[in-house]
Phi, psi and omega in degrees: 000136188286144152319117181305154185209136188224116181287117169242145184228134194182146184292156173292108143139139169185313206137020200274317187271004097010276186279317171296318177313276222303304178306288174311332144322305150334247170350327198266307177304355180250008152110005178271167194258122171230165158230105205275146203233080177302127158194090180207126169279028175270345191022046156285321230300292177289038144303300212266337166300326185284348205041065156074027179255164198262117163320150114306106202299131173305313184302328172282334181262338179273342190262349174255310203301332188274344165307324185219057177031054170251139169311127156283155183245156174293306166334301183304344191209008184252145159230145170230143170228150198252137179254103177295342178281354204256121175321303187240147122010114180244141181244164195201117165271103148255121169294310164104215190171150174299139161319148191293156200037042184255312258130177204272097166336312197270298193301337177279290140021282212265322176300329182265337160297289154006252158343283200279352193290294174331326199258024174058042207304319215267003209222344177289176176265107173208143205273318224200103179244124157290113163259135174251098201222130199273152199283293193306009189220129211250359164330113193281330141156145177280000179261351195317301181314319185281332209273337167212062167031038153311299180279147182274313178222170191239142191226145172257147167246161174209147147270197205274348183302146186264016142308300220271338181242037137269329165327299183288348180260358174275272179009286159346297195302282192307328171281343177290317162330293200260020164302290220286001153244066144104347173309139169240003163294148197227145208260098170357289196173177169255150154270116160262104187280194220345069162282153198233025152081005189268346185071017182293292193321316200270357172274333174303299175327326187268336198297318209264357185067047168230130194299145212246131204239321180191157177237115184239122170296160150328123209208118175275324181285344165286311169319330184279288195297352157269336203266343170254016188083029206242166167263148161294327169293014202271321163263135183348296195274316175299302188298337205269323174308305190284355160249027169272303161330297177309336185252329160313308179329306216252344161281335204040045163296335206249113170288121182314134159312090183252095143193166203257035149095165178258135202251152189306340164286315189305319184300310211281003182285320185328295180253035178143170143359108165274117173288118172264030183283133180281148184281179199268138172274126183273159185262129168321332186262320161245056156252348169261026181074347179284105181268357197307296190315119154281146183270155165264133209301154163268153234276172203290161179279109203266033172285038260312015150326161171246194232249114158335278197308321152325326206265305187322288192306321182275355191264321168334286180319356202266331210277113187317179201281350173291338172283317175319293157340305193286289216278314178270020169271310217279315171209036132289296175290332122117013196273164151295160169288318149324313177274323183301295195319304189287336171277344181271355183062056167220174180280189171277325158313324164270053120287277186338323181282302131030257205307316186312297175338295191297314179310295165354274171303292187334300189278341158301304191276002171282351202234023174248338179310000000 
């Protein structure tokens, strides 16, 4: 039977080779054979599956093996480690990438596919292959599982920020795309990792119809436990969400998300006020040094609205006052939640709960105007 395969996507630094160590550590502790799949050119993805040793990159072993005219091996470039608590054996791929401005990333990508198709990926005895594949790069391609249903299904990560989920509704775009010349990969759900209790995420989510798969809080001892190489499922409450995930996945419990995603007025409605002022056009003369021509301002805006960031500051005053305090140190003022916490003398969990609080009302009461 071919290994089930699954793309995970996320704008960079979010949490995806995160999200991904942990899931495969998952599947492994329920006995399954996985291969987690690096294709980022940064090759970090396996670091922490690895307990902090770095792969050899397909790209760096196909450029000395073609240097001396040699065949790649599965050897040269597949690794596995044994866990003693863990039933099966975990595997590991980095595709790698060209040095910065040396070359095309998405072309290392489709070249590093190239190589394991060749060393026969889809046909080994393997349960299960994770791609931990970065999102933010419209390169096509970082899109190769989709463009030719390499992945059976595809899952997005996102936090509550509205970068990281237009990251995730361009994904979204692009696997609808190429459902529709004939692609059959298919899309899952969303993750939100470090939620903060504010619902952005899950208000894009109910907007665009795409199924929300788990929510992982902000976690400092998770955090601890990536940062020395450890899984993270090692805690209780961390471990039981992802083989609640894990065991849906493998169940096929979770019905795939048929939608294309949100086009860009609808998404930024999301997080507010859309302005309909046409932008100011610049004048050839004064980019050609003639200032006598003043450009003319542009005409005011006549939805009869006041400015997001207005409507934000007067909606602040509504927030008890402790919340008031917490939410503008922490982002007006630019403090840690650490810091924030020791000038009001309370801990940081109840800061955090606070700020998740203030996020709240706030985005209720702004999508209420």
């Amino acid at each position: 039977m071919n290994p089930r395969t699954i793309a995970i996507y996320g704008k960079g630094g979010i949490g995806k080779s995160f999200t991904t160590t942990n899931l495969s550590a998952t599947f492994s502790l329920m006995g399954k054979k996985v291969l987690q799949l690096g294709c980022d050119p940064k090759h970090d993805s396996t670091t922490s599956l690895f307990g902090g040793v770095s792969l050899p990159t397909v790209t760096e072993v196909f450029a000395e093996k073609n240097a001396h005219n040699e065949e790649i091996r599965i050897p040269d470039i597949v690794f596995r480690r044994t866990v003693p608590d863990f039933p099966q054996p975990m595997y590991g791929v980095e595709l790698g990438g060209p040095q910065v401005g040396r070359g095309c990333g998405g072309r290392g990508i489709i070249s590093g596919f190239d190589v394991l198709e060749n060393l026969g990926l889809f046909s080994w005895n393997i349960d299960i292959i994770l791609m931990d594949f970065l999102g933010d790069v419209v390169c096509g391609g970082f899109a190769t599982p989709l463009a030719r249903s390499l992945s059976e299904e595809v899952i997005l990560l996102t936090t509550n920020d509205r970068q990281s989920i237009f990251t995730a509704n361009n994904i979204c775009q692009a696997n609808n795309y190429f459902q529709s010349v004939g692609g059959e990969s298919k899309l899952l759900g969303i993750i939100i990792n470090r939620d903060d209790g504010s619902g952005i995420a899950e208000n894009y989510a109910e907007a665009a119809g795409i199924n929300v798969l788990m929510k992982l809080p902000y976690n400092p001892e998770a955090r601890d436990k990536d940062d020395s190489f450890d899984f993270a499922v090692r805690i209780p409450e961390i471990g039981e969400q992802f083989r609640k995930l894990a065991s849906d996945i493998l169940e096929r419990k979770i019905t795939p998300c048929k939608t294309a995603g949100l086009d860009f007025r609808t998404f930024v409605k999301l997080f507010g006020d859309v302005s309909h002022t046409r932008p100011l056009p610049a004048t050839e003369d004064e980019l050609r040094g003639n200032r006598q021509q003043q450009p003319v301002e542009p005409a005011a805006d006549t939805t009869g609205g006041t400015s997001e960031y207005a409507q934000l500051l007067s909606l602040i005053d509504r927030l008890d006052e402790t919340e008031q305090d917490i939410y503008r140190l922490i982002e007006r003022d630019k403090k840690t939640l650490s810091e924030a916490a020791d000038l009001k003398g309370i801990s940081e969990p109840e800061a955090r709960k606070l700020l998740a609080s203030a996020r709240t009302k706030l985005r209720k009461m702004f999508f209420s105007l």
